[in-house]
Backbone as CSV, one residue per row, in Angstrom:
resi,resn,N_x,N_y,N_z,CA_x,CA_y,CA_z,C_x,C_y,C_z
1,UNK,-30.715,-26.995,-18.585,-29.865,-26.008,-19.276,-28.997,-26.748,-20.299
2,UNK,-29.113,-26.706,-21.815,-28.775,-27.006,-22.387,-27.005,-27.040,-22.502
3,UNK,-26.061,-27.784,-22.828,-24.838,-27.616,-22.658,-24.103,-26.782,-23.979
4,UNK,-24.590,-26.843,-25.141,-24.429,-26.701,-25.922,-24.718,-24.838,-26.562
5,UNK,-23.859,-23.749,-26.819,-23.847,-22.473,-26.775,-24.470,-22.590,-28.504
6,UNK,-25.247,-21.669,-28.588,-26.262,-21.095,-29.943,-25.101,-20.613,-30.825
7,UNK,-25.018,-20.968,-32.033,-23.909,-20.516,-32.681,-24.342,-19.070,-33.141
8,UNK,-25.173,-18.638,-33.239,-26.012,-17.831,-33.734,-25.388,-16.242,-32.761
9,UNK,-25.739,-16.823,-31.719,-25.446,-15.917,-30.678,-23.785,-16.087,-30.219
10,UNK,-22.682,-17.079,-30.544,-21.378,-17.338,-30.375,-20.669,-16.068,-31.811
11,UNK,-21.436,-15.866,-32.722,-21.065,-14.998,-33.736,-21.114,-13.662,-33.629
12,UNK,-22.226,-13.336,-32.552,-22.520,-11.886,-32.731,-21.906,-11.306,-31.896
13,UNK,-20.352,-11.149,-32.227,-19.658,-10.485,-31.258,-19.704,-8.753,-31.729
14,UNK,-19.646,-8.983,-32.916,-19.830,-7.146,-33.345,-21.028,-6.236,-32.896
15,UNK,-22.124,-7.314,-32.806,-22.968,-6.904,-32.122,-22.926,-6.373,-30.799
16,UNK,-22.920,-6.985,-29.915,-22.340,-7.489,-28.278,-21.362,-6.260,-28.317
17,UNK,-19.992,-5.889,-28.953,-19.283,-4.620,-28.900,-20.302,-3.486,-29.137
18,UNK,-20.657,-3.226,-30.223,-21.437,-2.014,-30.463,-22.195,-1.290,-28.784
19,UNK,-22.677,-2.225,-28.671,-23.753,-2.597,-27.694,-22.640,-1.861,-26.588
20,UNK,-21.591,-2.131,-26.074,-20.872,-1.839,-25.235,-20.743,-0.213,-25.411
21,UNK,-20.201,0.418,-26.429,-19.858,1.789,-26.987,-20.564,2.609,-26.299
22,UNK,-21.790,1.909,-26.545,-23.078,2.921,-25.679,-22.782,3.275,-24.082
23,UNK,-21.771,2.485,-23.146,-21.737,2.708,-22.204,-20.422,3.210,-21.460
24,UNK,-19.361,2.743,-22.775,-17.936,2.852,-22.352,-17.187,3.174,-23.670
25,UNK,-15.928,3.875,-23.609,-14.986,4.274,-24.551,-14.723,2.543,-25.310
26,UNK,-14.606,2.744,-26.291,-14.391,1.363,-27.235,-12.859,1.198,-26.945
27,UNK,-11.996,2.214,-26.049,-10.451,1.946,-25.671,-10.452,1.361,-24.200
28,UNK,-11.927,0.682,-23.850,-11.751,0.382,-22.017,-11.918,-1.106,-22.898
29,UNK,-12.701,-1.520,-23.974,-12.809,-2.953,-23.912,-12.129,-3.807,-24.867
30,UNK,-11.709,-4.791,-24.788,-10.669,-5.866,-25.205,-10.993,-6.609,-25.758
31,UNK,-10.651,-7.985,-25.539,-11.075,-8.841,-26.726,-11.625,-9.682,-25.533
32,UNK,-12.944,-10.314,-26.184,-13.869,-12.059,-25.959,-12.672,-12.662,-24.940
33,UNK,-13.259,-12.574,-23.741,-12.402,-14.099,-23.005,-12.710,-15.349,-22.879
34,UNK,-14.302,-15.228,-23.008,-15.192,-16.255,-22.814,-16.579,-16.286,-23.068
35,UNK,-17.214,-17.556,-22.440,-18.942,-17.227,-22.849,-19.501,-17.704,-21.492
36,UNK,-20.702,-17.686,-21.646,-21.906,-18.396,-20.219,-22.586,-18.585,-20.775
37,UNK,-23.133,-19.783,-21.362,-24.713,-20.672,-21.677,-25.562,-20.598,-20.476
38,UNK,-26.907,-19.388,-20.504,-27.389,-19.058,-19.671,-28.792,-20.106,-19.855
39,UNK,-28.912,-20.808,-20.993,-30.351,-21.654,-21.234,-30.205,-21.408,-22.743
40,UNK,-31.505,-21.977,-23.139,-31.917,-22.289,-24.452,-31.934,-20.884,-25.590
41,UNK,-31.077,-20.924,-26.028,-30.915,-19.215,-27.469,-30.768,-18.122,-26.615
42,UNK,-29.797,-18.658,-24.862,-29.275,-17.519,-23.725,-28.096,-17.609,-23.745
43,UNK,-27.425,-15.956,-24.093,-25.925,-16.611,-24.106,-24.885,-15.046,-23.691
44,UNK,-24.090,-15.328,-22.479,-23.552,-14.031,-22.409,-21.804,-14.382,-22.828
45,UNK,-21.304,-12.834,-23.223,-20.702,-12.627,-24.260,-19.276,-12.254,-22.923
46,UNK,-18.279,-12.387,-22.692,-17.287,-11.988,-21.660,-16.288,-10.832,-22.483
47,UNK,-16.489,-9.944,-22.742,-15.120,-9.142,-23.151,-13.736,-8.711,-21.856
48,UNK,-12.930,-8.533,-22.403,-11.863,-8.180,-21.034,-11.881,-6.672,-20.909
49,UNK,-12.038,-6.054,-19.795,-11.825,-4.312,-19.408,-10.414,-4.316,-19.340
50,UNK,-10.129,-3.337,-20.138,-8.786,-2.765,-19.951,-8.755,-1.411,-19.074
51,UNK,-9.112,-1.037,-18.744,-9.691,0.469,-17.479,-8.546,0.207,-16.742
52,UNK,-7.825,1.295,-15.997,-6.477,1.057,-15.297,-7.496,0.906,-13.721
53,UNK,-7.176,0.104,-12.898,-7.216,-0.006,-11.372,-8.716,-1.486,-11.975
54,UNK,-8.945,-1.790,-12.590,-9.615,-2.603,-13.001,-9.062,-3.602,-13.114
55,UNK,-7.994,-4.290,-12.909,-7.897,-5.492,-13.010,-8.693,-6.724,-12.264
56,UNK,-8.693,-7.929,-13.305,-9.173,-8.646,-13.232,-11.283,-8.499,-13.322
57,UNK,-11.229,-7.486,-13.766,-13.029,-7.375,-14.357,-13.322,-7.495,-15.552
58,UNK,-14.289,-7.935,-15.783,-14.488,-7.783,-17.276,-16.132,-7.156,-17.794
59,UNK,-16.322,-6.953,-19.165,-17.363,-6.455,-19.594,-18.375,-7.771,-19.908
60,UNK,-19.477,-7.662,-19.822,-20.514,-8.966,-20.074,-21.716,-8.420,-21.053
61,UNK,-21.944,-8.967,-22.036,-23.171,-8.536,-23.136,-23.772,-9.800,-23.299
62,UNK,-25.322,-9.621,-22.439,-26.084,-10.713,-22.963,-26.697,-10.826,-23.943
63,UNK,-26.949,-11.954,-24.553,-27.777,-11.714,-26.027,-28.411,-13.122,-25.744
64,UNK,-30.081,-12.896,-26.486,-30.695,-13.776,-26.604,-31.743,-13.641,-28.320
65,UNK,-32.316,-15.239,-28.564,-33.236,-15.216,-29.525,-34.327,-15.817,-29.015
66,UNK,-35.450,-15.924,-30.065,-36.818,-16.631,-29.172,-36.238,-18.037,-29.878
67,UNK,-36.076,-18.147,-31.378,-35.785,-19.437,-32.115,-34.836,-19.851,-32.881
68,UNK,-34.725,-20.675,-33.696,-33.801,-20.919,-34.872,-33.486,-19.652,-35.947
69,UNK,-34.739,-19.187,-36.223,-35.122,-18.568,-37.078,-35.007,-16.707,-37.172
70,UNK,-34.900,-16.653,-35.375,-34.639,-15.252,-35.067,-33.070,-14.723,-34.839
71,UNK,-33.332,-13.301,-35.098,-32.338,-12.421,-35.388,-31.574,-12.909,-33.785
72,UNK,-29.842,-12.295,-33.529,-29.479,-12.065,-31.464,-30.351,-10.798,-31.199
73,UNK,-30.659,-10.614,-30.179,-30.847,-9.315,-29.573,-30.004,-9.403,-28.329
74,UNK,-29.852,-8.008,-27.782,-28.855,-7.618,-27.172,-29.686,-7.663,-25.468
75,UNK,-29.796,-8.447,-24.582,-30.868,-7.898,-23.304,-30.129,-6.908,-22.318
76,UNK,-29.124,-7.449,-22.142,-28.030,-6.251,-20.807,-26.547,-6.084,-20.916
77,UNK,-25.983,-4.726,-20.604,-24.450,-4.824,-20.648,-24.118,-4.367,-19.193
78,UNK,-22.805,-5.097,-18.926,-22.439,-5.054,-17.654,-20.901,-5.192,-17.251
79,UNK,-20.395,-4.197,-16.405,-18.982,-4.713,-16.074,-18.806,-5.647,-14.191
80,UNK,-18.781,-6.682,-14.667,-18.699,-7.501,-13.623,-17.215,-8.110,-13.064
81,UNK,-16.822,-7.986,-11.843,-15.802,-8.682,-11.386,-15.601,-10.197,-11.682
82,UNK,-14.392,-10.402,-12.270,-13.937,-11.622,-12.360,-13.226,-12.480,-11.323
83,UNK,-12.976,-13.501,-11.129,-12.705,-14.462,-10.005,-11.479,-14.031,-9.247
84,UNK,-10.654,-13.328,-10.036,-9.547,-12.568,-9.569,-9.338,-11.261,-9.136
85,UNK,-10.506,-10.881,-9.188,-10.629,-9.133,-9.217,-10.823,-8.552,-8.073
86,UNK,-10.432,-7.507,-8.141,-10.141,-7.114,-6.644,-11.406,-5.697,-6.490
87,UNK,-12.442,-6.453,-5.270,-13.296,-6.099,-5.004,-13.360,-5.157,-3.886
88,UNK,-14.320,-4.485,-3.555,-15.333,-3.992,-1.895,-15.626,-4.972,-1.022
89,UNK,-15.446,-4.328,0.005,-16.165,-5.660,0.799,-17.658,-5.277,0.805
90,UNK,-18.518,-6.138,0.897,-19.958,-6.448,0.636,-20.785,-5.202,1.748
91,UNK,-21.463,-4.182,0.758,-22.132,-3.084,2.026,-23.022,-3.423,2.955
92,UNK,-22.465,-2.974,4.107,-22.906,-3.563,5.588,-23.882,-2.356,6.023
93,UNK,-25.198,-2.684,6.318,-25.773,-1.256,6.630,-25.277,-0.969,8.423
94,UNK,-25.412,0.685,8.964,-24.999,0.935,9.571,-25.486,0.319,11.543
95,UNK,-26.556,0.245,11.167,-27.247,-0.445,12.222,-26.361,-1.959,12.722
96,UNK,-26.223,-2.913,11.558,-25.329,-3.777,12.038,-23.914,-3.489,12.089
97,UNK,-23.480,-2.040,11.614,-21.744,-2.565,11.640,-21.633,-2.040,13.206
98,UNK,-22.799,-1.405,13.694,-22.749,-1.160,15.106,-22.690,-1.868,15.974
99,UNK,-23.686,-3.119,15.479,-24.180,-3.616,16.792,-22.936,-4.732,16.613
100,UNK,-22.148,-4.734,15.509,-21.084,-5.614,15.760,-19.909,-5.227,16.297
101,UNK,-19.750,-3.873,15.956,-18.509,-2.714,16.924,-19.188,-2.986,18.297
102,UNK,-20.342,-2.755,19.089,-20.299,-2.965,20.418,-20.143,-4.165,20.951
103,UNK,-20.294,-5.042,20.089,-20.028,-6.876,20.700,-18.777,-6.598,20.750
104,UNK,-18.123,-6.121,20.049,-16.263,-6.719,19.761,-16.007,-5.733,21.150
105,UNK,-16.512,-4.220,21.713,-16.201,-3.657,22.476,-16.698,-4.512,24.014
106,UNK,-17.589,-5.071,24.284,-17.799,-5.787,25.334,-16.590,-7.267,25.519
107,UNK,-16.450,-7.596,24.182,-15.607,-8.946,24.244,-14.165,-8.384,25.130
108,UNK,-14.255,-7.346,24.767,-12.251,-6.830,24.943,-12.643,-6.238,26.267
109,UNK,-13.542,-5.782,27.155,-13.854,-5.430,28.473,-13.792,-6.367,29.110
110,UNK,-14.212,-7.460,28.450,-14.613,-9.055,29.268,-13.388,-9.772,29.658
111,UNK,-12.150,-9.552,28.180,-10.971,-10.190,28.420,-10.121,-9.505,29.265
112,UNK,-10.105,-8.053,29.660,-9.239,-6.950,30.145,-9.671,-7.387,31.854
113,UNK,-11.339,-7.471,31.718,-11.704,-8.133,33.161,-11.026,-9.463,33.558
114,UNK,-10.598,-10.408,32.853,-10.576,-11.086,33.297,-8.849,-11.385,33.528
115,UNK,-8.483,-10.670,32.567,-6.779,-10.322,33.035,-6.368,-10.052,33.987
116,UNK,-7.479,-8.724,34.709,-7.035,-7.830,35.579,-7.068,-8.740,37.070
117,UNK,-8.450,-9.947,36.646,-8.853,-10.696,38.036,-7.548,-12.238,38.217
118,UNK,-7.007,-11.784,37.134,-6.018,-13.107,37.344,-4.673,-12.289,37.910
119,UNK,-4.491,-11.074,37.503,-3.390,-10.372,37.768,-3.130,-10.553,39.648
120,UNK,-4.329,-9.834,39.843,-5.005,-9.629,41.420,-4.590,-10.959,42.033
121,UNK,-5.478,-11.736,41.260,-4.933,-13.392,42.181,-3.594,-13.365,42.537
122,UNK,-2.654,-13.338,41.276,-1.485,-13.491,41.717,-0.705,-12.736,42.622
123,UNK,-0.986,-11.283,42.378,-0.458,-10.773,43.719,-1.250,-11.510,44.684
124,UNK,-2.304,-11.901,45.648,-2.708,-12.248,46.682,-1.933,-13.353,47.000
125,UNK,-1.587,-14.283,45.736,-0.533,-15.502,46.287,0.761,-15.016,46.594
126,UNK,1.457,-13.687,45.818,2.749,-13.927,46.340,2.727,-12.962,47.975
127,UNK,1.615,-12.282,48.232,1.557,-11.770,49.348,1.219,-12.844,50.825
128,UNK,0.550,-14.064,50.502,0.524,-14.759,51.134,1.766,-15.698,51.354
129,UNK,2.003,-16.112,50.412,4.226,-16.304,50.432,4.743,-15.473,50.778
130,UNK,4.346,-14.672,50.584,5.711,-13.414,52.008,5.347,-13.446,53.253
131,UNK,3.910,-13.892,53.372,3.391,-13.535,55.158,4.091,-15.031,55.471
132,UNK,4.171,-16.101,54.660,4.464,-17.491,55.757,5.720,-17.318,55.766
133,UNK,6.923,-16.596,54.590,8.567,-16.835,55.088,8.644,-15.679,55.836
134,UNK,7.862,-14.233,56.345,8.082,-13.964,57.749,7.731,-14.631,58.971
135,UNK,6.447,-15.132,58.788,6.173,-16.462,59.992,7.404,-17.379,60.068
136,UNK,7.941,-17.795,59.017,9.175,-18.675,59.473,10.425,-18.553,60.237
137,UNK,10.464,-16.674,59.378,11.229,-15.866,60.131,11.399,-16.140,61.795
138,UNK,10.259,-15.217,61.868,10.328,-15.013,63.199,10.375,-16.368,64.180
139,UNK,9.927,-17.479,63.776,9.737,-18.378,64.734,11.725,-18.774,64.690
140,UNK,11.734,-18.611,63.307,13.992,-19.060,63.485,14.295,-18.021,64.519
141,UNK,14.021,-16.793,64.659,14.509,-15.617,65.088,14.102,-16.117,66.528
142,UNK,12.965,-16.680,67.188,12.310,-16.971,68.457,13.321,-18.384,68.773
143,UNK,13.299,-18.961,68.413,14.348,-20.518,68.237,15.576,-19.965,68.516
144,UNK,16.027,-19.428,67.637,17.515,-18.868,68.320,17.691,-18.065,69.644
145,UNK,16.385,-17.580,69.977,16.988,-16.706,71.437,16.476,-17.722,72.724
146,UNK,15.639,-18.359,72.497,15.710,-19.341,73.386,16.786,-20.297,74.039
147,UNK,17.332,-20.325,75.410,18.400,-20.653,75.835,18.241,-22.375,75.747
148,UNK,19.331,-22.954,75.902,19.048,-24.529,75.611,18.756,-25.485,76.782
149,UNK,18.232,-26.202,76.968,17.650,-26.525,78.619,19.132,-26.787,79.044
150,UNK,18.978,-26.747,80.332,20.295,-26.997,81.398,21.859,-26.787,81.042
151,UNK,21.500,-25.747,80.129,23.095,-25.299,79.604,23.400,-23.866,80.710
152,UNK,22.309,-23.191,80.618,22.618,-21.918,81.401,22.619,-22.372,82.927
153,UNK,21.951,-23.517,83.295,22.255,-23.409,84.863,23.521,-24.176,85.368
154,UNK,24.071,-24.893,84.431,25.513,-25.272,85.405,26.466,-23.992,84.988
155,UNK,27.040,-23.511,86.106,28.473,-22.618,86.462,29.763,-23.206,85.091
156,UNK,29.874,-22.284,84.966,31.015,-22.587,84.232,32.155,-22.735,84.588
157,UNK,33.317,-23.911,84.425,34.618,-24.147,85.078,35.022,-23.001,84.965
158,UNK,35.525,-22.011,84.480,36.135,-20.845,84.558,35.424,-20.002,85.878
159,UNK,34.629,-19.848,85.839,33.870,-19.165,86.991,34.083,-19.796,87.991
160,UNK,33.855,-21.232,88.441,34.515,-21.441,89.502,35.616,-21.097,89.693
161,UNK,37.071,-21.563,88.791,38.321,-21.801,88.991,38.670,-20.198,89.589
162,UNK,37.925,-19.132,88.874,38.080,-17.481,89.614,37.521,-17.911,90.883
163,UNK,36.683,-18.011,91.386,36.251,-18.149,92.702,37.397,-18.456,93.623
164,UNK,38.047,-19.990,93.500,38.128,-19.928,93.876,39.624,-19.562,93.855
165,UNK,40.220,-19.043,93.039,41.240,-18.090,92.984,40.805,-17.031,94.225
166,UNK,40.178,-16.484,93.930,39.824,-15.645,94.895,39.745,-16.090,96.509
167,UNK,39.018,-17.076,96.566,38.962,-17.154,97.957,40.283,-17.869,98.645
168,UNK,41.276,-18.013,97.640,42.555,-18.505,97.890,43.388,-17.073,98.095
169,UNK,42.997,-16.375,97.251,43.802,-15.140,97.450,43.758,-14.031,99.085
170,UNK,42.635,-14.574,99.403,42.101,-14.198,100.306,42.604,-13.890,101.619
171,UNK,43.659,-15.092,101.746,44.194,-15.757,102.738,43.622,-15.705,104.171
172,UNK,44.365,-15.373,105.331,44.206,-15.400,107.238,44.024,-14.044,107.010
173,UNK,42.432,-13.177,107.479,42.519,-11.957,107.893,43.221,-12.561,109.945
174,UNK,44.375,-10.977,110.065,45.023,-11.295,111.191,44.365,-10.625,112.200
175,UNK,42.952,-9.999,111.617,41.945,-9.317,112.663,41.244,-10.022,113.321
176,UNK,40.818,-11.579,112.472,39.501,-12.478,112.961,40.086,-12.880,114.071
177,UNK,38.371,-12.556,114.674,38.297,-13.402,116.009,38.413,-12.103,117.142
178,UNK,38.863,-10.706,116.725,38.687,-9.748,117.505,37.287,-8.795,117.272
179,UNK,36.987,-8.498,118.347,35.641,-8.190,118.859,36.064,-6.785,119.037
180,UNK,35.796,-6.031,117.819,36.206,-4.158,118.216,35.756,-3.869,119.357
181,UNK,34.390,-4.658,119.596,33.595,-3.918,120.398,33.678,-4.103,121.774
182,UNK,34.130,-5.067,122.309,34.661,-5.072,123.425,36.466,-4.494,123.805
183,UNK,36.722,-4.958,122.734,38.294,-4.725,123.219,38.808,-2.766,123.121
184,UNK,37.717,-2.141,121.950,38.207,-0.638,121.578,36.886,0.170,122.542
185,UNK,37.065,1.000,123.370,35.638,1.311,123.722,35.525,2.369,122.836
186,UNK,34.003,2.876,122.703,33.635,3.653,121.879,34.658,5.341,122.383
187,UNK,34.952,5.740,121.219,36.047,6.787,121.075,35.243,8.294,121.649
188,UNK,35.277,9.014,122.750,34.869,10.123,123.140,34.793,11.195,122.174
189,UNK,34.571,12.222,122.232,33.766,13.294,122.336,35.021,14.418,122.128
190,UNK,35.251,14.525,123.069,36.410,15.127,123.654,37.756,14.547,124.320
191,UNK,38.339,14.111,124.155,39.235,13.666,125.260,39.739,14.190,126.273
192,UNK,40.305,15.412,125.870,41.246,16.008,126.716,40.650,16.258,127.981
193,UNK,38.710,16.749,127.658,37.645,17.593,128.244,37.648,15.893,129.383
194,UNK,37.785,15.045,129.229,37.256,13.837,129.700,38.328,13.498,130.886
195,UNK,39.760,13.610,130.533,41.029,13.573,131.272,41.018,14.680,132.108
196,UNK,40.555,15.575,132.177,40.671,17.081,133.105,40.678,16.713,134.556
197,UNK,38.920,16.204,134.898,38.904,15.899,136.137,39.791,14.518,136.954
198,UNK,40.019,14.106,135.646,40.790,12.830,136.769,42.296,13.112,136.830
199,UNK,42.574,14.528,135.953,44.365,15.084,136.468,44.070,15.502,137.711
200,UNK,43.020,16.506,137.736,42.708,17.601,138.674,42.545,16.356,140.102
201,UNK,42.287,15.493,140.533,41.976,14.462,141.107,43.722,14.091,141.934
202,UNK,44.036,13.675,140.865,45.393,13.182,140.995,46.999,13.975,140.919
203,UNK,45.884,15.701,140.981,47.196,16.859,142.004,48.152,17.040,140.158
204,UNK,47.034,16.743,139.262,47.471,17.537,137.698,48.416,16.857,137.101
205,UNK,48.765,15.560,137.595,49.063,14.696,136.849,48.561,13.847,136.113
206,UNK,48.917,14.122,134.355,47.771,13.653,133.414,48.250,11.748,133.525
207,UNK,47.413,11.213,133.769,47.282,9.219,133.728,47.305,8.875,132.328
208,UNK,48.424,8.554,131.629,48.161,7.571,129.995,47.064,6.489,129.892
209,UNK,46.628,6.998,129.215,45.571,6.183,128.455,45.066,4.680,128.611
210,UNK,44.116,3.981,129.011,43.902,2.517,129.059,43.955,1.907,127.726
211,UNK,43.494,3.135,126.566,42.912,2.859,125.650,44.379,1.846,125.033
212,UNK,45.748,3.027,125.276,46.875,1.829,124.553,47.040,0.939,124.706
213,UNK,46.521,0.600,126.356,47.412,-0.461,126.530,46.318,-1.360,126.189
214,UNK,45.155,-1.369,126.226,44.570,-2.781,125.625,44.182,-2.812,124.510
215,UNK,44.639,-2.243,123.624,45.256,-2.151,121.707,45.997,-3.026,121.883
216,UNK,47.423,-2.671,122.773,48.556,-3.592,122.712,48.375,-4.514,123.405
217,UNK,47.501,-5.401,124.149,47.199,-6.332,124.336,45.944,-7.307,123.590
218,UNK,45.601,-6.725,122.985,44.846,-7.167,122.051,45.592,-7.555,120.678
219,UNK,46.916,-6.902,120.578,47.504,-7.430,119.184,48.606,-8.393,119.638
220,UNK,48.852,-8.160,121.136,49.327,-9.390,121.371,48.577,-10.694,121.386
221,UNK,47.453,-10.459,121.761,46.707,-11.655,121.956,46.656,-12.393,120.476
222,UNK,46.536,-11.145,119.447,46.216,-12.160,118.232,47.783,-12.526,117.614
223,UNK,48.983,-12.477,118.017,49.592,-12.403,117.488,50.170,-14.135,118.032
224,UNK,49.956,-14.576,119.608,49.967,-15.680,119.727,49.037,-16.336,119.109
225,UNK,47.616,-16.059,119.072,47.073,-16.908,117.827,47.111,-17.108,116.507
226,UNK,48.026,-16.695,115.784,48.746,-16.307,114.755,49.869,-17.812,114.550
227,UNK,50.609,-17.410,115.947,51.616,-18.471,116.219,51.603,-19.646,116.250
């Protein structure tokens, strides 16, 4: 590709415009920004579009000759985006923008899965940390009610010292050593019914009682042992 642009074809800009008219208002195109040496007597022509929402495009008129000797001719006109121009994105037929919407929809199931399985984990750990500080629990709770060896079986000085308060308080019963059972005989029925025949006996004179007098010899008796 030759470096060098055909002067021939660098001139025919009136041409190259005309050429444009045919496709667009002569108020959309501007002036020459540039050229493209497409090869040998190949040469495209850059005008600037002035069209509003068009920025950065421009108009392109190729022109070529066969020789030195030949007239430009005009081969194609075109409005092409420039390096700055604000384009489409490139048409995607529908078959792939699908099959790329369902990848992106499996990717985000995959990550949601795998959130959900880390979520899970973590509850299972902090549920297993709660089961061992109730295990700890309870074994402090079991530890504390357990009594401490040989603390509960010695008596406590206080408990004695009542004792034997008590058995000090106690003092000389002045009964011991008497035998109810010989000294009181068992108490009748009747009395009076019991005394009848032995007045009637003795011409109705009632006899006092044995029963007093060995009461009162019985509290005499303990009263010298007392002494």
């Amino acid at each position: 590709m030759p470096d060098q642009a055909d002067p021939a074809l660098l001139a025919a800009v009136d041409q190259a415009r005309e050429a444009l008219l045919d496709i667009t208002p002569a108020g959309t195109v501007g002036e020459v920004v540039g050229h493209i040496v497409e090869g040998e007597h190949v040469l495209t022509l850059l005008f600037d579009c002035t069209m509003s929402g068009y920025p950065g495009w421009r108009w392109t008129v190729s022109l070529s000759r066969v020789d030195d000797d030949s007239l430009p001719s005009i081969l194609e006109t075109e409005l092409t985006p420039g390096d700055e121009a604000l384009v489409a994105p490139d048409w995607i037929p529908w078959s792939d923008r699908l099959a790329d919407y369902r990848t992106a929809q499996e990717l985000a199931a995959a990550v949601a899965a795998a959130e959900t399985l880390d979520t899970d984990d973590d509850d299972d750990d902090d549920d297993d940390d709660d089961d061992d500080e109730s295990e700890d629990d309870d074994e402090s709770d079991n530890d504390d009610d357990e009594p401490d060896d040989g603390e509960d079986d010695e008596p406590d000085d206080d408990s004695l010292a009542l004792d034997d308060d008590f058995d000090d308080d106690r003092g000389v019963d002045v009964l011991d050593g008497i035998d109810f059972g010989e000294v009181l005989p068992a108490p009748e029925l009747n009395p009076a019914e019991a005394d009848e025949p032995q007045a009637k006996a003795d011409g109705g004179a009632r006899r006092p009682p044995a029963k007093s007098r060995r009461r009162k010899v019985a509290l005499e008796e303990d009263s010298e042992r007392q002494g």
